[in-house]
N, C-alpha and C positions, 0 to 999 in steps of 0.2 A: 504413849510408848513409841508411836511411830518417830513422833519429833525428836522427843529424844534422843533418837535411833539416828534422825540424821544427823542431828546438831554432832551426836560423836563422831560418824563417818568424815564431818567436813573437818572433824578435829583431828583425825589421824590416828595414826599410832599414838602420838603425845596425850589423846584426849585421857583425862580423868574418869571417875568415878560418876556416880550421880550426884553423891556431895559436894564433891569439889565444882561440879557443873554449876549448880547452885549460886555457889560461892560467885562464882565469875559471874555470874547472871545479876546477882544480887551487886556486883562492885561495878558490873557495868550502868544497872539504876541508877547508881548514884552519879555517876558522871555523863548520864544523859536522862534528864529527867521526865519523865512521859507525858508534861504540859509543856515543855518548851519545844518550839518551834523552828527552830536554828540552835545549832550548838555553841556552846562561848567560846569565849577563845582562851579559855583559862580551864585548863585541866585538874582536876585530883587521882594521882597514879591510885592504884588498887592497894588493897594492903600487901605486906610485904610473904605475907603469908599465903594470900589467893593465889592461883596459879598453880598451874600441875609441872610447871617446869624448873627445879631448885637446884643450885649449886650451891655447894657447901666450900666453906673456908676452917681451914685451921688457923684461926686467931691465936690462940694461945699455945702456936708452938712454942717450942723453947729458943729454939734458934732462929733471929730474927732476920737472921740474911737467908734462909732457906725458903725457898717457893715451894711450897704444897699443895697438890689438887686438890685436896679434900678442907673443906672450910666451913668454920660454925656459922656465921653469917650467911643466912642465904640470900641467893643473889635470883631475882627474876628478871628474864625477860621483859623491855620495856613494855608498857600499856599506856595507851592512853583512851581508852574507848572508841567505840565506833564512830565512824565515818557521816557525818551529815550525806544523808540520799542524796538531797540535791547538791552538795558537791561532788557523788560522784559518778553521777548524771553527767555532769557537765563537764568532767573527765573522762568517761569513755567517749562522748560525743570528739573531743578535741584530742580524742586517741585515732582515728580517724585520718587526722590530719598528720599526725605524729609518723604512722606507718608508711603515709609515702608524702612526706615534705615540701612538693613544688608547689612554694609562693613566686607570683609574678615578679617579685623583687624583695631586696633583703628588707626596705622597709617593711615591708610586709610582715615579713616572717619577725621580725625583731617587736612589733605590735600585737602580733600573735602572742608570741612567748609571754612578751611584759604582762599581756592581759591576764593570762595562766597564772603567770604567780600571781598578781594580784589577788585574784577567784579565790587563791588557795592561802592567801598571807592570815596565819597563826594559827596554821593548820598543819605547816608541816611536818612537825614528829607525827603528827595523827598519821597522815599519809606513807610515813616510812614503814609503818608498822603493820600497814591495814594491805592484803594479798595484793586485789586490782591496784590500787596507789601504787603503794613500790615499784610494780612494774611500768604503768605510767611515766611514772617521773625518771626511771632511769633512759625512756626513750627522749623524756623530756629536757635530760640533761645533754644528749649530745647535740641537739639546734641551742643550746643555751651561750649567753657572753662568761668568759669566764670569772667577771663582777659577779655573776649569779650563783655559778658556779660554790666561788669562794663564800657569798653570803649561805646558801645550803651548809654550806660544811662547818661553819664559823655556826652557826644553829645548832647543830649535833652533836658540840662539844658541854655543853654539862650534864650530859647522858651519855655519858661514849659508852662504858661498860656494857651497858642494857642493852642498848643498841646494836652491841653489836655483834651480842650472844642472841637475837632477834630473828626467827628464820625468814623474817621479810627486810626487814632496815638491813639485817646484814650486804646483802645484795644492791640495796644504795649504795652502802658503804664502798662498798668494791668497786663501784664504777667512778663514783667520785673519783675516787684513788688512781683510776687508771687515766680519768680526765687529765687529774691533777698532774702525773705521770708525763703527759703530752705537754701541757703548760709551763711546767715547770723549767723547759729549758731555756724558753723563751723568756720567761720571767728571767732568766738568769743576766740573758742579756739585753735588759731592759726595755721588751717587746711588747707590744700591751695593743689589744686591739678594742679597749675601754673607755670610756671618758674619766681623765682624771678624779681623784676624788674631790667632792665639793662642786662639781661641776654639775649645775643643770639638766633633769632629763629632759629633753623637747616634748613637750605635749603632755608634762606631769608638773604638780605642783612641788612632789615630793625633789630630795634633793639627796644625793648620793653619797652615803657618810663612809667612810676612811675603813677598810675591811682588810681584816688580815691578811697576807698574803698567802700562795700557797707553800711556801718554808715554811711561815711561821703555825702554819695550820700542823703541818705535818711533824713538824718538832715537838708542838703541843700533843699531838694523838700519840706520838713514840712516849714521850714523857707519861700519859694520862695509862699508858696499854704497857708497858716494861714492868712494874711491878706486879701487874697479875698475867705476865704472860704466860707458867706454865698452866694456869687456872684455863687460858684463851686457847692454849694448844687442845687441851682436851675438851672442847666445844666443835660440833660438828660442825656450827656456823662460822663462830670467829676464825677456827681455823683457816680456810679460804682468806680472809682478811689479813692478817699475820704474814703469809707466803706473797702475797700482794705485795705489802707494807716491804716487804723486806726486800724485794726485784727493784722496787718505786727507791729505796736509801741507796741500794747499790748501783741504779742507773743499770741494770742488767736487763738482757730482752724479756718480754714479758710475755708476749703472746708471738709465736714466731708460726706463719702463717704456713710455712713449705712442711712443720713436723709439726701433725697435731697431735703428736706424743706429749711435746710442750705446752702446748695451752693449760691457761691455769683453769679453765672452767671444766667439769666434765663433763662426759657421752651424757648424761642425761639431763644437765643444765641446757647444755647447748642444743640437743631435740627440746628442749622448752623452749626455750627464746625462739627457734627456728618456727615451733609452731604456734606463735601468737603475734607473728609477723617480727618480731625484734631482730634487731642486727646487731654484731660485735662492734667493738672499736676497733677498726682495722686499720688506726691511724702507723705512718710508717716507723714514726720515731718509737713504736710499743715493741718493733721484733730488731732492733741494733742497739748497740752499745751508745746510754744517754750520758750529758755533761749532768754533774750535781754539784749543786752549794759544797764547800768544805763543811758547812754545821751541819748539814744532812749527815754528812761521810760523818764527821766525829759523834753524830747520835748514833747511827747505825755499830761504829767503835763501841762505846758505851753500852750500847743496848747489848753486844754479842758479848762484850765482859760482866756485864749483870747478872745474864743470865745463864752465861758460863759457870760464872761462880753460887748463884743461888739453889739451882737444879739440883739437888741431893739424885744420890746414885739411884736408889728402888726408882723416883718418878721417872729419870732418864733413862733406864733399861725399858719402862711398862710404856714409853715412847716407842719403842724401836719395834713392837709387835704393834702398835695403837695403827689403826685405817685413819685414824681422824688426827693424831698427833705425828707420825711418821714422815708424812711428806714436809711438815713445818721443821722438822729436827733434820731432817737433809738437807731440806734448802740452808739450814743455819749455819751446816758441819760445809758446805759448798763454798758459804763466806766465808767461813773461817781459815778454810784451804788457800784461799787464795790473799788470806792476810799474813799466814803463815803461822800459826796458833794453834792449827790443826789438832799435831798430837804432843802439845805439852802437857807434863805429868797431871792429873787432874784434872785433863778439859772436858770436853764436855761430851767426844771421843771414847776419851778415858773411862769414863764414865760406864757410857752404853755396852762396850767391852769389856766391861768390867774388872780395868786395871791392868788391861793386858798391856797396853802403849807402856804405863809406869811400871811395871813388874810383871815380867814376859815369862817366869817361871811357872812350873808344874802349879796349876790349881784345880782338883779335879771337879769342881762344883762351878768354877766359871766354865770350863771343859767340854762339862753336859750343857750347859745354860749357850754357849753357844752353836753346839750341836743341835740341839733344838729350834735353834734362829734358823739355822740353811736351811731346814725343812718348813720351814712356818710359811704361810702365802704372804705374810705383811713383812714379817724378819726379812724371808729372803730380798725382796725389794730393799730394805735400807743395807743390808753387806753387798749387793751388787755397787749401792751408793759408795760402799766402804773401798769397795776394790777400785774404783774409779781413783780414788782420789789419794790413797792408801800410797806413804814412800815406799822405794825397795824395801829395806829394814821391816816395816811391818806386811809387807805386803810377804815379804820370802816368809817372817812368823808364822803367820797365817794359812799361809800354803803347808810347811812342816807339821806344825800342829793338827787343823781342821782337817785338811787335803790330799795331802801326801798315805798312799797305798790306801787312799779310798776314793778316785777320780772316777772309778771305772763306775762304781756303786752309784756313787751320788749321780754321773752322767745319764743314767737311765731313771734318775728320781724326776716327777712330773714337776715339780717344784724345784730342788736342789740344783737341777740341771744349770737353769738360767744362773745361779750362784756360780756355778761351773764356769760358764760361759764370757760371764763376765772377769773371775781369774785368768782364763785364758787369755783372752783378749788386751787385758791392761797389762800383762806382763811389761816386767822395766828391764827386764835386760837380756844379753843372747845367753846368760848360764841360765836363767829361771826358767825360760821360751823351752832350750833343750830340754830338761827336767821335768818338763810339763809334758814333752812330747815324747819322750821316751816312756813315761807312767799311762798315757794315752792309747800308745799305739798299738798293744795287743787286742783292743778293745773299739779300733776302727769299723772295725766289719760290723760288729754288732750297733755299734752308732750309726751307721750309714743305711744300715736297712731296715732298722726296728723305730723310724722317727726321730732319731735324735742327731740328724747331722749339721745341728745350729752347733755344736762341741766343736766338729770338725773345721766350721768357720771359722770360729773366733780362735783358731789356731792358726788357720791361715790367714788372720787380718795383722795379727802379732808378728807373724813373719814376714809381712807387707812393711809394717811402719819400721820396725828394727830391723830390715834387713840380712834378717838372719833366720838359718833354720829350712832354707830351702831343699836340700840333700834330705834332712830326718822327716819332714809332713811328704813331702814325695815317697818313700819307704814306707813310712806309714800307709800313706796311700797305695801302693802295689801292694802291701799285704794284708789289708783293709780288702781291698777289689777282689783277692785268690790271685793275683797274678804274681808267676813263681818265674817263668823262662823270660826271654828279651823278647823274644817273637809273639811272646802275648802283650808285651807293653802297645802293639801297636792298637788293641781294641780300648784303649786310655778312654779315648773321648766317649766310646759309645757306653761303656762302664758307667762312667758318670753321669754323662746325659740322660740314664735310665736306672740311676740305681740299682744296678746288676749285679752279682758276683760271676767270676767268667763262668764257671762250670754251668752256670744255667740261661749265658746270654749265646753262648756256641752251641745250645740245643734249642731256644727260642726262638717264632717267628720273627724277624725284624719287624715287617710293617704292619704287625700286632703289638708291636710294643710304644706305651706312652713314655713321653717326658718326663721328666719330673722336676719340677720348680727347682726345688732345692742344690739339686745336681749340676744344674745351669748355672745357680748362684756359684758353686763350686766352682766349677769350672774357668768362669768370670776371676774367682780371683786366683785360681793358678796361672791364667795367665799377666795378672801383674807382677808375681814375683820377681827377686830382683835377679840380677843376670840372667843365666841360660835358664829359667826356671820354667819359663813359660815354652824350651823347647821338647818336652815330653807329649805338650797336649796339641803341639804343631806336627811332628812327627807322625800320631797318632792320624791328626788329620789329614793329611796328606799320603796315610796309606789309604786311605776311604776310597769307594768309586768316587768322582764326581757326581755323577746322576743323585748320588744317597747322598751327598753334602747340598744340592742343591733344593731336593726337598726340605731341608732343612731350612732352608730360605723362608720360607712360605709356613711356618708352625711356628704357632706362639714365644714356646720358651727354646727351639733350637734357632729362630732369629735373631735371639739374643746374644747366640753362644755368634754366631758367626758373625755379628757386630761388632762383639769383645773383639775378636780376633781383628777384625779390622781397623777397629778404633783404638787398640793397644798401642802403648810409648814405647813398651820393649822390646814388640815386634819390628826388626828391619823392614827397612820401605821395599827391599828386595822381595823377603818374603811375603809381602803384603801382595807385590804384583804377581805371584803367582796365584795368589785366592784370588785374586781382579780377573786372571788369565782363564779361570775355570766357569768365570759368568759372560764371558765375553759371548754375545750375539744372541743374550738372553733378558739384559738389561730390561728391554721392554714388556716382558712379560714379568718382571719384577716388578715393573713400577706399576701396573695394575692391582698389584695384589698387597692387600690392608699389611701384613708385615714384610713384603720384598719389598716394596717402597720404602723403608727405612735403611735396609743392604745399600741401595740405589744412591740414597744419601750419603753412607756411609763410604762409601767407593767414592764418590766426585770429590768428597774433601781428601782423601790419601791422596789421590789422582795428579800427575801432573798433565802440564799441556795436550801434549799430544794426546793421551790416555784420554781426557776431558772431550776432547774433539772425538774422538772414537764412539764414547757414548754418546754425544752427540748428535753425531750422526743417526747411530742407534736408533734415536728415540726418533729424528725428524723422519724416516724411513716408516717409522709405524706410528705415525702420528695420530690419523683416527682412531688408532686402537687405543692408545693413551689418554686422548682428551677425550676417553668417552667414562672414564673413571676416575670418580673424585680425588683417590690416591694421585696416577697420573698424573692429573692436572698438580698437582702439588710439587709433583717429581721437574715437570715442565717449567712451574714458577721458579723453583729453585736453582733449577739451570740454567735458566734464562736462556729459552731457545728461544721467543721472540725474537729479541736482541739480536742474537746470533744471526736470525733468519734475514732481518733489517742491516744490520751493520755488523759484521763479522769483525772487521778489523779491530771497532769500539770494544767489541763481545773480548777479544785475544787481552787488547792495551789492559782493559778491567781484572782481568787475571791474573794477567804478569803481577800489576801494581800486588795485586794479594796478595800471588808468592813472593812478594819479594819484602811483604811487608811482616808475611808468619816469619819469615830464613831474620830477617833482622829482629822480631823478637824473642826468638830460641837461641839467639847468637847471644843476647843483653842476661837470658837467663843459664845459658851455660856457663858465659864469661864469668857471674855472678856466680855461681856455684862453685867453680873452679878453684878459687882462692881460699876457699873454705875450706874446700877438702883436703890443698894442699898445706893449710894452717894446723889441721888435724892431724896430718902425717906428721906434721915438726913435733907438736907437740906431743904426740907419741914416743917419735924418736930421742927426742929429750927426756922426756921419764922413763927410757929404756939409760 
């Protein structure tokens, strides 16, 4: 009982019966027989029927161009039996070596590796299959040549399916892929850090035969994986694979190191790898835009017209709520945006919307069905995907229908919200922006102080990029806060800085009162708005004591707010030197402190000469009190008082050249600008 008891625990959730346990006990006998002493190298898979993990096929649909997740043939997960002990003995031992890499020299490491595969030659489906191997060899693949590379992959092509529904080979799979991803460009332009084929290995008898390239590897797996791709979407494993595949044909970033919003592995993959010593591929060509083959591109063509056209409507909608199919149908509907396919009658769009792109009339059964999507945790993620990408035309639909005299509702839904969020934000033009914000804005106050003023952002980011809407989110804003009179606009900044409404920030302690993150974000972006937009939350601050802005220096999220201000484009340099004018002969107690040292920064770059010299001096004045804090000292580096202290006139010359070298290129980018705008007037003028 006890054994039993674990053999299931190590099985998982997935683990079977005590039958079905059996069964797999019994199909593993036979391909490992309990007098032989080394395993062969020649397998017999299980029957098709052992195994607790089946996926079915509809063979005998009627329709032979329609992909089906449900299918009479079932399909298992590869097997090939267990792992010879002693090879994997002899792989954790050269796991070891694997986690931290330093050989004396690449001979070295290149002898290592050869010897590896050797050890492991007609073993490796065994090894993709089996927990510790897989993990192995994916560490094993990044010190690998990419001759080896390509012989692995060229191996796992007359199992690809099993393989790679496999919740251990999956995970080879994937890294190949992004290997491949790396190489491939190189291959493009005939780069090769190999020994030709037919050429001699040094110190082997063996001799190195002619191995697919990685195109034609990758052409073959689109070809082998396109006809059971909606079967692969709804696999928890292949799907990872599929989203891979599909970054790897488009040459799109794949793992983009500064938003690990993007990376394709998740929270819980990447706490594994982190905790069995593994490292990512953090190669650089994985997070920029890659060069690819033309036949790559026209597979990727093909593959997104297949499957465009195969995916009957029920499987495409039960996508849009699926955890495991969702992220592969966005990424698709992403390609297809950008090929321009998007929302043709019947895509694949069409589909999941069930017919709205092609017939935008009253359906009140699609109606509900998408009402149900805003609210769902998986739905609303893909119509966030939707509004993203979504033309006016369907984007204003959508808004009418789903949205409109229900913003206020769904902005307070825990779920819906982010749906919200994401309409606001992608707004395409200054009538929608309006419309959105006039439906909004009775309902500021209660977004602002009941946790939902992510709404009120992505209203103010829409008014950043289209340039419009500055006069209606500021209204908003004063009657959002309670401020009714002018004489109360000037408490703007502290409103926001604390999420307040006046009536209870004019009877509240000040220096009882916290920050609040969100507020700062706020603030941050009223002051980009475009023209005067950013003069309500100047005004504001400039009615403040000094003393109470200056504390603001030295607190987490009000150093932020007074950074913005400083490091803003829309603020005049004039009024910039009166925020300089108010830390004047305090600099160095700035620069001591973990966030005034960032202000300090922030002042030397608006700064001109003279201004520069001023802190300057500042700082050499109280100099032991600055180099005695790590900040300080950072503040010092960057000024380069050194310098200054040695060779002043060097310190001046070094300056000038900079400003004279920012004034020359804001000169190349207004000039640049200029003609633009004035092309847009013409052509205004002309269609008036």
């Amino acid at each position: 009982m006890g054994e039993d008891g674990k053999r299931k625990t190590r099985r998982g959730k997935r683990g079977g019966d005590a039958k079905k346990q059996k069964d797999i006990e019994a199909s593993t006998e036979t391909v490992l027989p309990a007098s032989s002493t080394a395993p062969s190298t020649e397998y017999t898979a299980p029957p098709m029927d052992s195994g607790d993990s089946l996926f079915y096929f509809d063979t005998g649909s009627k329709d032979e161009n329609t992909m089906n997740v449900d299918k009479e043939d079932k399909i298992s997960p590869a097997s090939y039996g267990l792992v010879n002990p002693d090879l994997q003995s002899y792989l954790k031992n050269c796991e070891t070596m694997l986690d931290d890499p330093k050989f004396e020299s690449i001979e070295d490491r290149i002898i290592f590796v050869n010897n590896v595969y050797e050890e492991m030659k007609g073993f490796e489906l065994q090894l993709t299959t089996d927990h510790e191997g897989s993990r192995i060899l994916e560490k094993l693949f990044r010190i690998s040549s990419e001759y080896q590379i390509r012989r692995f992959f060229s191996l796992m092509r007359e199992d690809t399916i099993r393989l790679v529904i496999h919740r251990f080979s999956s995970h080879t799979i994937q890294t190949l892929l992004l290997l491949s991803a790396v190489a491939l460009e190189r291959e493009a332009h005939g780069e090769t850090s190999d020994l030709a084929a037919g050429a001699e290995i040094e110190g082997e008898d063996e001799v190195r035969t002619k191995m697919p390239t990685f195109e034609e590897l990758l052409l073959e797996l689109v070809n082998t994986l396109t006809p059971q791709w909606a079967f692969l979407m709804a696999n928890e494993y292949a799907s990872h694979i599929l989203r891979v595949l599909l970054l790897v044909l488009a040459g799109n970033p794949i793992e983009d190191q500064s938003n690990p919003k993007n990376s394709i592995k998740s929270k819980r993959s990447a706490k594994y790898v982190e905790d069995r010593n593994g490292e990512p591929i953090n190669h650089p060509s994985l997070s920029i835009q890659r060069k690819i083959p033309d036949s790559l591109t026209d597979a990727l063509d093909q593959l997104l017209k297949t499957t465009d056209s195969s995916i009957n409507d029920l499987v495409a909608r039960g996508f849009t709520t699926s955890r495991v199919g969702s992220p592969v149908l966005q990424q698709m509907l992403v390609l297809q945006s950008k090929k321009g396919t998007l929302e043709q009658p019947g895509s694949l769009l069409d589909k999941c919307l069930l017919n709205l792109v092609s017939d935008p009339t009253e359906n009140a059964r699609r109606d509900s069905a998408l009402k149900l999507m805003i609210d769902d945790i998986v739905g609303s993620h893909f119509l966030q995907k939707v509004m993203e990408l979504a033309s006016p035309k369907l984007l204003q639909t959508l808004f009418e229908r789903y949205f409109c005299g229900r913003l206020s509702v769904l902005s307070m839904h825990p779920i819906s919200n982010f749906v919200v969020q994401s309409l606001l934000s992608n707004a395409k033009n200054e009538r929608q922006l309006k419309t959105m914000i006039a439906e909004i804005q009775p309902s500021v106050g209660t977004l602002l102080f009941k946790q939902r003023p992510g709404v009120v952002r992505a209203l103010l980011d829409s008014c950043i990029r289209l340039r419009a809407g500055s006069v209606e989110i500021m209204n908003a804003l004063y009657s959002g806060l309670g401020i009714s009179a002018l004489d109360e606009r000037k408490e703007l900044i502290n409103l926001l800085a604390f999420l307040m409404p006046y009536k209870e920030f004019v009877n509240a302690d000040y220096d009882q009162l916290p920050f609040r993150i969100q507020g700062s974000l706020i603030i941050q972006l009223v002051l980009q708005l475009p023209g005067d937009g950013h003069e309500p939350i100047m005004n504001s601050f400039f009615a403040q004591a000094p003393d109470r802005m200056y504390s603001w220096c030295k607190d987490p999220s009000g150093s932020r707010i007074i950074e913005a201000i400083i490091s803003s484009e829309h603020i005049p340099l004039a009024t910039k030197r009166q925020v300089l004018d108010q830390y004047s002969n305090k600099y160095a107690d700035l620069a001591v402190n973990k966030y005034g040292s960032h202000i300090v920064d922030a002042c030397w770059k608006v700064s001109d000469m003279p201004y520069k010299e001023k802190i300057m001096i500042e700082l050499i004045q109280r100099e032991m009190l600055v180099q005695d804090s790590p900040f300080g000292r950072i503040v010092m580096r960057n000024c380069r008082v050194e310098q200054y202290k040695r060779r002043a006139d060097e310190w001046r010359e070094r300056e000038r050249s900079l400003q004279k070298g920012k004034r020359m290129f804001k000169d190349i980018f207004d000039s640049s600008s200029t003609p633009n705008k004035r092309s847009d007037k013409k052509s205004k003028k002309s269609k008036k």
